[in-house]
C-alpha positions in Angstrom: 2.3 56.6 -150.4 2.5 55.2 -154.0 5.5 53.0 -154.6 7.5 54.1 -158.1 9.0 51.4 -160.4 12.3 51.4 -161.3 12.0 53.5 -164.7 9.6 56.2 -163.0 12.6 56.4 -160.2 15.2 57.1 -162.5 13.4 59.5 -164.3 12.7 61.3 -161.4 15.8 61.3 -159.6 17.9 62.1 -162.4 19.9 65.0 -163.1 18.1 68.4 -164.7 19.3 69.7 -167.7 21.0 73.1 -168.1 17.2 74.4 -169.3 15.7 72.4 -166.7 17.1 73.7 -164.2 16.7 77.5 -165.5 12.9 76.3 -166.3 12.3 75.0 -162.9 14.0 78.2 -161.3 11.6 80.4 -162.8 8.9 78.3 -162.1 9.5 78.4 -158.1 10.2 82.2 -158.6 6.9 82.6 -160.2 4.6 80.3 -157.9 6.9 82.0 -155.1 7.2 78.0 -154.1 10.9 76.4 -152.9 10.0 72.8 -154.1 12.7 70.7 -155.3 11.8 69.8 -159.0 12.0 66.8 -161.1 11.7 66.3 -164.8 8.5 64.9 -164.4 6.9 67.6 -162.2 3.8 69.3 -163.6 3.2 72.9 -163.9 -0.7 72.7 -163.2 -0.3 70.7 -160.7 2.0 72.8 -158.8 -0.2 75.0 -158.6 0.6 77.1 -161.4 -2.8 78.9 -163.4 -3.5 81.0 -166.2 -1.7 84.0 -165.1 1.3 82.3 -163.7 1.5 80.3 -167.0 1.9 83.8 -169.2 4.1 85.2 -166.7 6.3 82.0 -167.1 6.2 82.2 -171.2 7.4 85.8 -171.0 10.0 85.2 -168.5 11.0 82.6 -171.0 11.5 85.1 -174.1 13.2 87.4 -171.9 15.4 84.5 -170.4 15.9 82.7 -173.3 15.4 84.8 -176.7 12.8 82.6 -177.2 8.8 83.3 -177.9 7.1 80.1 -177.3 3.5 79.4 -178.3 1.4 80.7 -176.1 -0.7 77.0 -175.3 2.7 75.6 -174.8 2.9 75.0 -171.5 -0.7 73.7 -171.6 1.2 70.7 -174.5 3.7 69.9 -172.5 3.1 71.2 -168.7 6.0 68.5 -167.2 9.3 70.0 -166.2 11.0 67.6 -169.0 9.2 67.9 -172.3 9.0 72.0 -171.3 12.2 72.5 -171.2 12.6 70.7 -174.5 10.3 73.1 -176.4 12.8 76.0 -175.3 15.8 73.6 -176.4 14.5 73.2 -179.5 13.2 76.5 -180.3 16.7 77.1 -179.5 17.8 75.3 -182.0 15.5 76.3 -184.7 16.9 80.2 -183.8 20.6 78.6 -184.7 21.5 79.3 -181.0 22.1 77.1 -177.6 21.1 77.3 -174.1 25.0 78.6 -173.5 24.6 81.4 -176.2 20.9 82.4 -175.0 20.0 85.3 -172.7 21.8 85.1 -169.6 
C-alpha cells in the first residue's frame, strides 16, 4: 500500500463534477464494472480498450450533444481532465452540462 500526500488525497477524495459523475457512470456501464471513481482514475487502467473507448465517445455525443475527437480519451484518459473536454466542448457549442442531452 502506497501512502498519498496531502494534495493527491484531496484530489482524490473530492467531490465529482456534474460531468464527472455522468462520465464516470458511463464508464462503469460500459466496462460493466461498480467501482467508485475519482477524478484521477484512468480509463486504461480500468480496464477500458479500444472498443470500450469508441463505445464510451459515442455514448458521449448521444449523452451530451457532443462529438469529441476520436484520440480523446487516449489525451486525457483520467476521470478529471475527460470530463473537461466534454465541459468545454460544451461550451464551445454555446451550451452547458444542464442544457445538454439528458
Amino acid at each position: 500500500m502506497t501512502l498519498e500526500s496531502p494534495a493527491e488525497k484531496t484530489q482524490t477524495e473530492r467531490a465529482l463534477t456534474p460531468t464527472e459523475q455522468r462520465v464516470a457512470a458511463l464508464w462503469r456501464e460500459i466496462m460493466q464494472s461498480d467501482v467508485r471513481l475519482g477524478p484521477t482514475d484512468n480509463f486504461f487502467t480500468l480496464g477500458g480498450d479500444s472498443l470500450a473507448m469508441t463505445m464510451v465517445l459515442f455514448r458521449v455525443n448521444e449523452t451530451f450533444g457532443v462529438e469529441l475527437a476520436t484520440a480523446s480519451l487516449m489525451e486525457a484518459p483520467e476521470l478529471a481532465p475527460f470530463a473537461a473536454l466534454i465541459d468545454s466542448a460544451l461550451l464551445a457549442a454555446g451550451q452547458t452540462m444542464e442544457s445538454s442531452t439528458l
